[in-house]
C-alpha positions in Angstrom: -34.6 -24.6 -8.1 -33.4 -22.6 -5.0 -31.1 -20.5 -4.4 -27.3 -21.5 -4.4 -26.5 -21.7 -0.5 -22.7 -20.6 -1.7 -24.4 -17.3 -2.8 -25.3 -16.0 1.2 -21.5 -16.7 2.2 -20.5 -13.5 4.4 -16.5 -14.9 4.3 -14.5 -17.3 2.4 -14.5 -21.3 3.9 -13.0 -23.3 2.0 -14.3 -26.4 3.9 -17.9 -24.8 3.4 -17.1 -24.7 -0.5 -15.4 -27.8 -0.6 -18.6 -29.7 1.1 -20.8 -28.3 -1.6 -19.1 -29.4 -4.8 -17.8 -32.5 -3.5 -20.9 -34.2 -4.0 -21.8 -32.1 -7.0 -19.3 -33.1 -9.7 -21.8 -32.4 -12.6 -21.0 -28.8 -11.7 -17.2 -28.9 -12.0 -17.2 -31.0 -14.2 -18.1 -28.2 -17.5 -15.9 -25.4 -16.1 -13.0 -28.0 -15.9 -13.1 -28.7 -19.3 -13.4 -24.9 -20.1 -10.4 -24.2 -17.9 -8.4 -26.8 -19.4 -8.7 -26.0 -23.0 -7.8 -22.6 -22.1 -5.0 -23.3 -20.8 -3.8 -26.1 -23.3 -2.8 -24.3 -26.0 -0.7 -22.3 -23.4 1.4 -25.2 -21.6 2.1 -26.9 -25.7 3.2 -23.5 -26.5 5.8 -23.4 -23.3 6.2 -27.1 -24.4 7.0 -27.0 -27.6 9.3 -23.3 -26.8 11.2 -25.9 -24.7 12.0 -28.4 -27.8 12.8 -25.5 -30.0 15.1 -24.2 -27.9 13.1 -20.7 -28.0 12.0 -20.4 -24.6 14.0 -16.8 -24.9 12.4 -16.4 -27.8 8.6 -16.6 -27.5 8.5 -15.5 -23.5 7.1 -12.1 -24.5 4.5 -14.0 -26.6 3.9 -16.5 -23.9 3.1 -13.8 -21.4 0.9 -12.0 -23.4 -1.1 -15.2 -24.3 -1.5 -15.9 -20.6 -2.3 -12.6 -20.4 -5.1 -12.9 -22.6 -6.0 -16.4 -21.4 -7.1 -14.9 -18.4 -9.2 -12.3 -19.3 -10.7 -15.0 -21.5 -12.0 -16.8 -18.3 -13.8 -14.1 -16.8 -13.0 -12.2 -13.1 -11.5 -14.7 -10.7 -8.8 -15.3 -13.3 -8.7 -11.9 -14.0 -8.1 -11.3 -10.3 -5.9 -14.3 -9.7 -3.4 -12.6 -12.7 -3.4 -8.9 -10.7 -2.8 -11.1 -7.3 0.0 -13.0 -9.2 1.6 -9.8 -10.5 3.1 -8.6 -7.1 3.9 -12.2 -6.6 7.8 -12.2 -7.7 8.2 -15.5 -5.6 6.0 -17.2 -7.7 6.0 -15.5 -11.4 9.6 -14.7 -13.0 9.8 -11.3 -14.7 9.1 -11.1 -17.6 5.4 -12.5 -17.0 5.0 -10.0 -13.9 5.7 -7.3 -16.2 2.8 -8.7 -18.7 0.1 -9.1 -15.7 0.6 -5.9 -14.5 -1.2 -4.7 -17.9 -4.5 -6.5 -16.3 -6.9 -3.7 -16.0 -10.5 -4.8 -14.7 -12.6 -3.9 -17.8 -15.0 -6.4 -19.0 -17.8 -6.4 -21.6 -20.8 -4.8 -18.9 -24.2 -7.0 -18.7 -27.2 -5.6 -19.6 -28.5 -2.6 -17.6 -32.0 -4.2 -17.5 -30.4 -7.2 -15.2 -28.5 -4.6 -13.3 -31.3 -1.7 -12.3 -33.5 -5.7 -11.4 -30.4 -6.3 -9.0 -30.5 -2.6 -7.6 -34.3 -2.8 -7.3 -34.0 -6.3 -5.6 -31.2 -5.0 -2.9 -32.9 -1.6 -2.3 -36.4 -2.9 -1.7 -37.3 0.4 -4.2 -37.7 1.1 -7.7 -35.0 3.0 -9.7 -37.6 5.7 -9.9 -37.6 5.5 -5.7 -34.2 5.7 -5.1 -33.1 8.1 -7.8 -34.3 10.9 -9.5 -31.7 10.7 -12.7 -29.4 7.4 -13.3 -27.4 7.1 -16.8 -28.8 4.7 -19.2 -25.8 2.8 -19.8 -23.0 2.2 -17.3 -20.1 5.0 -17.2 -17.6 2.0 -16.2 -17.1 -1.7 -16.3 -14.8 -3.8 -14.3 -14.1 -7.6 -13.0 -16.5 -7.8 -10.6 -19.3 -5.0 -11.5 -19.8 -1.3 -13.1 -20.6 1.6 -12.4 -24.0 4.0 -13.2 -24.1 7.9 -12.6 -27.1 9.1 -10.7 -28.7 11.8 -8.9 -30.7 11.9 -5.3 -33.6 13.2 -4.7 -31.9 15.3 -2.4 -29.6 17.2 -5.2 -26.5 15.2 -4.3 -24.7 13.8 -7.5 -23.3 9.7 -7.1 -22.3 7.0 -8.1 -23.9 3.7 -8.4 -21.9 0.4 -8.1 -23.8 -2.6 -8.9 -22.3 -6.2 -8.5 -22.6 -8.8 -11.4 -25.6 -11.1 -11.1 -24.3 -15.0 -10.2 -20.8 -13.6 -8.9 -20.5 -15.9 -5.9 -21.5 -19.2 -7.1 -19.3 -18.5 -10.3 -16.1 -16.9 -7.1 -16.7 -20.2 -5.0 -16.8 -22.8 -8.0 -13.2 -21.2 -9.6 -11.7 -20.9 -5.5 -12.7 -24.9 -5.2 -11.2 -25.6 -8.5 -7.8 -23.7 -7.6 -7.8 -25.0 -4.3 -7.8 -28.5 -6.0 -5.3 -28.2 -8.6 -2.9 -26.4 -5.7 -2.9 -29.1 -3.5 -2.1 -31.8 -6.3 0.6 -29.8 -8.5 2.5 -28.0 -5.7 4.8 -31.0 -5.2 6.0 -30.6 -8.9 6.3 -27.1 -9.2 10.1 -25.2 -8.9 9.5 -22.8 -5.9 10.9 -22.1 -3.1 7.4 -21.4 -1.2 8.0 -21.9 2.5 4.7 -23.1 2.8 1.0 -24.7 1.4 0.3 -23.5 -2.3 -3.7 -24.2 -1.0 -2.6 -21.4 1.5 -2.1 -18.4 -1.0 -5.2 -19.7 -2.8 -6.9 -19.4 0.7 -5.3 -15.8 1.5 -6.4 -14.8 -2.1 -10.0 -16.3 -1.4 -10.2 -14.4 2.0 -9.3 -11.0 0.0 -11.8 -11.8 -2.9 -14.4 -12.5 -1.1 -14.2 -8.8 1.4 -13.6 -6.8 -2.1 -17.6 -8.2 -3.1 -19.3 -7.3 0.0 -20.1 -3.8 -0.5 -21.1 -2.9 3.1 -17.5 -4.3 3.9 -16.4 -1.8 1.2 -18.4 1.4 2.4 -17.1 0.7 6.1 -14.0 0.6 4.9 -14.3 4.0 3.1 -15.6 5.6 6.3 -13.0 4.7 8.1 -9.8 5.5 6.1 -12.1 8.8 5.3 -11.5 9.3 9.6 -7.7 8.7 9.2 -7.4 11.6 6.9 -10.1 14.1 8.6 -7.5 16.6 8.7 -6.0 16.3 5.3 -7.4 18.6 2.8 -5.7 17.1 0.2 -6.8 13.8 0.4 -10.6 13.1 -0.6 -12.7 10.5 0.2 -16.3 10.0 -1.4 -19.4 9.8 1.3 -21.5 6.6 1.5 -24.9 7.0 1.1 -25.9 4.2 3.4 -30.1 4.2 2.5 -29.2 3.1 -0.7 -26.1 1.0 -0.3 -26.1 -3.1 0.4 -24.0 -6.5 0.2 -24.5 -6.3 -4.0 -24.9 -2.5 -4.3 -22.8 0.9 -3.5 -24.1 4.2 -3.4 -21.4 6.7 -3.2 -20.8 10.2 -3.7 -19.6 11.3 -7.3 -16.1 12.4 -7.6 -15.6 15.0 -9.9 -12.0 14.8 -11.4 -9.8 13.0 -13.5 -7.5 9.9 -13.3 -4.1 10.2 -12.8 -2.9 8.8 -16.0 -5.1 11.4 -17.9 -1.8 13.8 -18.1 -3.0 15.9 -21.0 -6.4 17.0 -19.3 -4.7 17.6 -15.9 -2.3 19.8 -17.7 -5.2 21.7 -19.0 -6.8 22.2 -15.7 -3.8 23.7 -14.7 -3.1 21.0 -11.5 0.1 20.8 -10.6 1.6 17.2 -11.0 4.5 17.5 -8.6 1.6 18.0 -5.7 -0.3 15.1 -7.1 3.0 13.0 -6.3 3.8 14.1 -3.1 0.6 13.2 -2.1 0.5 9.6 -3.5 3.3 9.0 -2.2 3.1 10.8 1.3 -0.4 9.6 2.0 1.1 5.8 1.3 3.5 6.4 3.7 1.1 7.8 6.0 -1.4 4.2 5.2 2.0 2.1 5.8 3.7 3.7 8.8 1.3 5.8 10.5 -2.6 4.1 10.2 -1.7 1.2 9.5 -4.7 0.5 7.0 -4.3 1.1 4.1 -5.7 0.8 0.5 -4.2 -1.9 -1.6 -5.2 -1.5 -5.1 -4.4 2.2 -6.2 -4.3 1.5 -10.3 -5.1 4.5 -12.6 -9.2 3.7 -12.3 -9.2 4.4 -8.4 -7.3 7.2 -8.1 -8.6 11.3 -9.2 -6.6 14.3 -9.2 -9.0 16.7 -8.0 -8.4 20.8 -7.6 -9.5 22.2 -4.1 -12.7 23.6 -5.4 -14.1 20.8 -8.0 -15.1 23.1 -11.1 -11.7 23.4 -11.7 -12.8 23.5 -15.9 -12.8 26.5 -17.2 -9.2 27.8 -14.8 -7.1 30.2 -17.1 -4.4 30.8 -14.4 -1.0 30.0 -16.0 0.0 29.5 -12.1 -0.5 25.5 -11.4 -3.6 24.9 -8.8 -2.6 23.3 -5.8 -3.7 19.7 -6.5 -5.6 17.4 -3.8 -6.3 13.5 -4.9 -9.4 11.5 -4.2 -9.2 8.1 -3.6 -12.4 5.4 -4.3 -12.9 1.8 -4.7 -12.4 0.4 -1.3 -13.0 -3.3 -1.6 -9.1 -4.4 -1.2 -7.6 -3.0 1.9 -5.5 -4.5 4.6 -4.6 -4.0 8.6 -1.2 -3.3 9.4 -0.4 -4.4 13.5 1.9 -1.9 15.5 5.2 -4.9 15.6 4.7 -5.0 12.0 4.5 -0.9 11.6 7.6 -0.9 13.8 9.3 -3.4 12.1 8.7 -1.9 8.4 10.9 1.4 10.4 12.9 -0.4 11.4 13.9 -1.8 7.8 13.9 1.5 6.1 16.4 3.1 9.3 18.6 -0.4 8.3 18.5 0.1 4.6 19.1 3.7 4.6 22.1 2.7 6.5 22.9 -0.2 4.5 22.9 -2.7 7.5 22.3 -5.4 5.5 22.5 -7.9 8.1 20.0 -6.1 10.8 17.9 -5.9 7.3 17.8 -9.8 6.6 16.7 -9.9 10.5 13.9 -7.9 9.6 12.3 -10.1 6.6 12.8 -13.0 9.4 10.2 -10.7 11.7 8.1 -9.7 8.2 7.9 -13.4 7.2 9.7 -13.5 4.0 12.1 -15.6 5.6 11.5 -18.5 8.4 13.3 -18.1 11.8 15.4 -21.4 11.4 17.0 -20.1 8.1 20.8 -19.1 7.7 21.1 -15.9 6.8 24.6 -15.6 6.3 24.4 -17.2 2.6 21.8 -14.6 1.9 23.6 -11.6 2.8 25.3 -11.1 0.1 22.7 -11.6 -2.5 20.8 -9.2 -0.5 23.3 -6.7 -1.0 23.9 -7.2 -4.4 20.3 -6.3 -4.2 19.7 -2.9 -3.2 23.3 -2.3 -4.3 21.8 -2.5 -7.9 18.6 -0.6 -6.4 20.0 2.7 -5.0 22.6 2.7 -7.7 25.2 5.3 -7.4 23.3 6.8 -4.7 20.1 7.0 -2.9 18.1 9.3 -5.3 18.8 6.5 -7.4 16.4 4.4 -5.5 13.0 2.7 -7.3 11.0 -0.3 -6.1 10.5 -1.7 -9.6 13.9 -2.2 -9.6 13.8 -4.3 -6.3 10.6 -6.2 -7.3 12.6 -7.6 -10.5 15.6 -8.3 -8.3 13.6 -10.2 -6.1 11.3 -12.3 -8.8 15.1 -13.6 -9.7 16.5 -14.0 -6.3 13.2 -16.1 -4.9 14.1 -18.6 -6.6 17.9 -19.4 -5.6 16.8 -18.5 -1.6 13.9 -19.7 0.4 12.2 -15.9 0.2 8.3 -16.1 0.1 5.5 -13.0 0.1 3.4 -13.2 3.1 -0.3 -12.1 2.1 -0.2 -8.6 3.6 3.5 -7.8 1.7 1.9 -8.9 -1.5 -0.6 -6.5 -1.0 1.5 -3.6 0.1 4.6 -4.3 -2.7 1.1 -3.9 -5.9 0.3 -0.6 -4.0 3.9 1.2 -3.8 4.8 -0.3 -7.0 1.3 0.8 -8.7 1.7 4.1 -7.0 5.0 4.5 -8.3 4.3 3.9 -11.8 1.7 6.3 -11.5 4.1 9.3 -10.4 6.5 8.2 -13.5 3.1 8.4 -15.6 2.9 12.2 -14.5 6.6 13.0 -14.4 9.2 10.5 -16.0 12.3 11.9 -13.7 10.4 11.2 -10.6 12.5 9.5 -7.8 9.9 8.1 -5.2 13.2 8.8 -2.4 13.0 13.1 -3.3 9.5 12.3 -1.4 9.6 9.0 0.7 13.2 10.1 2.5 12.3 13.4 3.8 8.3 11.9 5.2 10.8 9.3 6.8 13.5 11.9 8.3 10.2 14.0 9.6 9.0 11.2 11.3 12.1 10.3 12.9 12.9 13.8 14.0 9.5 14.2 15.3 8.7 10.7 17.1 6.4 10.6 19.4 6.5 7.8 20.8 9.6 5.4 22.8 9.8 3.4 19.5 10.3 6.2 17.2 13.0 8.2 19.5 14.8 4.4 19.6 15.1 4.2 15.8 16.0 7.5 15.3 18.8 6.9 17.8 19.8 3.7 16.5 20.5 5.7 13.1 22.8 8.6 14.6 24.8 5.7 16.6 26.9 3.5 14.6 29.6 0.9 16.8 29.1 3.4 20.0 29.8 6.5 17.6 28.1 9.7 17.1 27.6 9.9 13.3 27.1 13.7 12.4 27.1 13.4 8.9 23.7 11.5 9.5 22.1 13.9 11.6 23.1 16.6 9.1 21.8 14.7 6.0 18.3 13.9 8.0 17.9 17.1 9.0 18.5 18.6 5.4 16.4 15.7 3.9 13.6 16.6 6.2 13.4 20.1 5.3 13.9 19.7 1.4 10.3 20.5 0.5 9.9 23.3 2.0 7.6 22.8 5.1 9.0 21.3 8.0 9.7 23.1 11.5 12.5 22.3 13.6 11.5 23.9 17.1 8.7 21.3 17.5 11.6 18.6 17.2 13.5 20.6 19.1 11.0 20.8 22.1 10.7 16.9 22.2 14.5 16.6 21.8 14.7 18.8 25.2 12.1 17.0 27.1 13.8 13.9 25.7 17.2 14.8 27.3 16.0 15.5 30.2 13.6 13.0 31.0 15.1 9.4 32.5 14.9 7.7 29.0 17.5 10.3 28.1 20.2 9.5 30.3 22.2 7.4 27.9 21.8 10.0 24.9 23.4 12.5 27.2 26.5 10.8 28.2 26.3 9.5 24.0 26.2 13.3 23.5 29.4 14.5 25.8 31.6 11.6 24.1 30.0 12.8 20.7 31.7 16.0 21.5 35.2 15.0 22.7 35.8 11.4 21.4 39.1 11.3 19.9 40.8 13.5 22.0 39.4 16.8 20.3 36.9 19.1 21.1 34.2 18.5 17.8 33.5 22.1 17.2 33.9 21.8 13.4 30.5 19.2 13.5 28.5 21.7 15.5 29.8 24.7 13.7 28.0 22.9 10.5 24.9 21.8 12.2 24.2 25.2 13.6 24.6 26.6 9.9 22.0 24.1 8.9 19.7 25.1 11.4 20.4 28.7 12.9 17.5 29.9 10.3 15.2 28.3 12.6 16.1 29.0 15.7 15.0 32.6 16.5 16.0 33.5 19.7 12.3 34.9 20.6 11.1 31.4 19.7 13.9 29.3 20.6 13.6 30.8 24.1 9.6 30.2 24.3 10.3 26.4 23.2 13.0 25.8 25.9 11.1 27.1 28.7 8.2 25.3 27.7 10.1 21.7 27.4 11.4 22.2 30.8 7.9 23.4 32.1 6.7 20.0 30.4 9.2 18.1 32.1 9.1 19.4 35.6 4.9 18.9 35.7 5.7 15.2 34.6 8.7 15.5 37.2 5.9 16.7 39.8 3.2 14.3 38.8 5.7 11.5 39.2 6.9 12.9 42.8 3.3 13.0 44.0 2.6 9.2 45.0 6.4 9.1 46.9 5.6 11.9 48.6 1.7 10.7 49.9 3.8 7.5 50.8 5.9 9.7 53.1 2.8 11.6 54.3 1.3 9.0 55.7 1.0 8.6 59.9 
């Protein structure tokens, strides 16, 4: 027989698939019935919950069983349950919090099939390619596992290996679910705001990108360039002679996974680092790149130390931690609107403007433009009300995720693709950081990286929010500026006179001109001079502002400005020039 055409798909088409097993039922037809049974014995146990009366009951039970189910049918189950658990508009809670214990390990296949599938996409022998490989695989997950191996060339990696049949077996369970989508959406009890076949389609487009292992290693490369100048952040080479579509060569990471707690204790790495830079470097992927790594569970990320034999430390000092991130088969684009847009909806829920914030899901998708959002406010509320508790160190996104899995279903909220993707990655990353250190508040990170980058905008967009936060109906608020600016420095590490010198340029540049007259009634509104207000704000910042160094930064801001003002003045005055 020849070879499955399904199997030499670069990218998911669903018309593609359907076309093939339209006219092949004889192939459906087994995995149906397998399917089916599977889940029988689920639906009569929800069933016959309902007669009883025990629904309450037996949910726990019900959601481990699907759990289970699941893994039972092998990885595009497996996947659809880790896809489903940052879905709160389509799972209610108590089942999110059982598929979020999906972990890709699988029984591996033999080595013999997976050095033939190595030697088959290398065009070399094992012996060729690598001087040393383990016998057995070091890891198995959904879609392959993992061998350690040595170059020729001394360099220690890792060799990732894709199971044998994975497409065909992909594109038969996509058709299926595309199927059974299109004929039981009509009777399910969501509020969707769209095609069920869509999310199967969005989750087919995502599947198919994490098994192409080229896509994977380009990916790698280039979130690897977005943190060139991050020491802390590691990203493992990709040895491209020995890499293809069905096999990764990468370098070996030398480390331990972040849930290990006990052996980074003994190596003496300090946990609070390892947080900050979860959570910064998510921020940084979010806000900042714009690309960024959706599917950071325990397996995929390492704490590291800065030199990597960090056995053997007997310091009683911590070692400054760094974190290395692998597996880059699930990663997603972030546009600049979108970027903006996400500021924009921390700036609004930092200031609790609840109705600017339902104007922001409108532009994320969550909610259609022709919806009425004056019902939803305040359910919204209510919301992160319950999330930032008495205050804002309060603050966790578990919290809002099981808010949400109950609100979805009284208002027409849906999770566009991209947001399912980025609400598993801060809610992964999260439980991570409460895996290292229970009383961790993701805010004592997250709000200062979001002060710094408002204090130190670069660009028109930036300057705009951070305006539209100081400003509230026309007034100066003070208290905000104070808070950001103590936020921003509560780790320790962030400089003022840089701010400072864009502040300057700022005021005096055209932009500017309404912030200066904002500024003068700032400082006499009410009929008082606000000398109190400045009094403070100097006292928060007067540590900074040398007056060697405050000096050099002012003269350089209005050197800055009066070369642009130069450079502007030069076509004006070639006009005039002119016989």
């Amino acid at each position: 027989m020849g070879q499955n055409p399904l199997a030499l798909l670069k990218r998911y088409d669903a018309i593609a698939i359907a076309q093939y097993y339209r006219f092949r039922p004889w192939l459906t037809l087994w995995r149906t019935l397998n399917v089916a049974v599977s889940f029988l014995s689920f639906f009569l146990g929800l069933k016959i919950d309902s007669w009883q009366n025990r629904t309450e009951v037996n949910r726990l039970k019900r959601a481990e069983q699907l759990r289970r189910t699941l893994i039972r049918l092998g990885p595009t189950f497996i996947k659809v349950g880790q896809a489903l658990s940052t879905r709160p508009d389509l799972i209610r809670k108590h089942f999110l919090t059982e598929l979020t214990k999906l972990q890709d390990q699988l029984p591996p296949f033999s080595t013999e099939l997976a050095f033939r599938i190595i030697e088959q996409e290398l065009g070399r022998s094992i012996k060729d390619a690598y001087s040393q490989i383990s016998p057995q695989p070091i890891a198995a997950a959904s879609l392959g596992q993992v061998y350690q191996a040595r170059l020729y060339s001394g360099e220690e990696v890792a060799v990732k290996v894709q199971r044998p049949n994975l497409l065909p077996t992909l594109t038969l369970d996509l058709y299926l679910m595309r199927w059974v989508a299109g004929w039981i959406a009509p009777w399910l009890p969501l509020n969707l705001g769209h095609d069920l076949t869509l999310i199967v389609d969005e989750f087919g487009i995502k599947l198919f990108e994490e098994v192409d292992y080229l896509n994977e290693g380009r990916n790698a490369e280039k979130f690897a360039t977005n943190f060139r100048n991050d020491p802390k952040v590691k990203v493992p080479a990709i040895y491209w002679r020995y890499s293809s579509r069905r096999v990764l060569t990468l370098e070996w990471i030398h480390g331990y996974k972040l849930t290990d707690t006990d052996r980074i204790r003994e190596a003496g790495l300090a946990s609070d680092d390892l947080i900050e830079i979860g959570v910064t470097s998510g921020l940084q992927q979010l806000l900042e790149h714009g690309f960024f790594h959706a599917d950071p569970h325990p397996g995929n990320l390492f704490a590291m130390a800065p030199q990597c034999a960090i056995d053997g430390n007997e310091s009683s000092e911590p070692i400054e931690a760094r974190m290395a991130y692998i597996d880059f088969g699930m990663m997603d684009q972030l546009d600049a609107p979108t970027k903006e847009t996400l500021v924009d909806a921390l700036v609004h829920l930092i200031n609790k403007d609840y109705e600017d914030l339902t104007k922001d899901f409108v532009s994320l998708g969550f909610l259609t433009p022709d919806i009425d959002i004056q019902p939803i406010l305040p359910a919204l509320e209510a919301v992160f009300s319950q999330a930032f508790g008495e205050s804002v160190q309060d603050f966790n996104f578990r919290t809002i995720t099981d808010s949400f899995s109950e609100l979805m279903y009284d208002y027409p909220f849906r999770v566009p693709a991209k947001f399912a993707l980025i609400i598993r990655s801060l809610v992964t990353q999260e439980g991570l950081a409460l895996t290292i250190n229970p009383n961790f508040k993701i805010v004592e990170v997250a709000y200062p990286y979001v002060a710094k980058r408002l204090l130190t905008g670069e660009s028109p967009q930036l300057r705009r929010r951070l305006l539209e936060m100081l400003f509230k109906d026309g007034k100066f608020q003070w208290s905000r500026l104070e808070n950001l600016i103590a936020i921003a420095r509560t780790n320790g590490n962030f400089d003022l006179l840089p701010s400072a010198q864009m502040g300057i340029q700022f005021l005096l540049s055209e932009e500017g001109k309404f912030l200066r007259q904002q500024l003068v009634i700032a400082l006499t509104e009410d009929d008082r001079l606000h000398t109190d207000e400045v009094q403070r704000l100097w006292n928060l910042i007067k540590d900074d502002f040398q007056p060697v160094r405050l000096l050099s930064v002012a003269m350089d801001a209005i050197a800055e400005f009066s070369t642009a003002g130069t450079a502007a003045l030069l076509p004006i005055r070639a006009n005039f020039s002119k016989p």
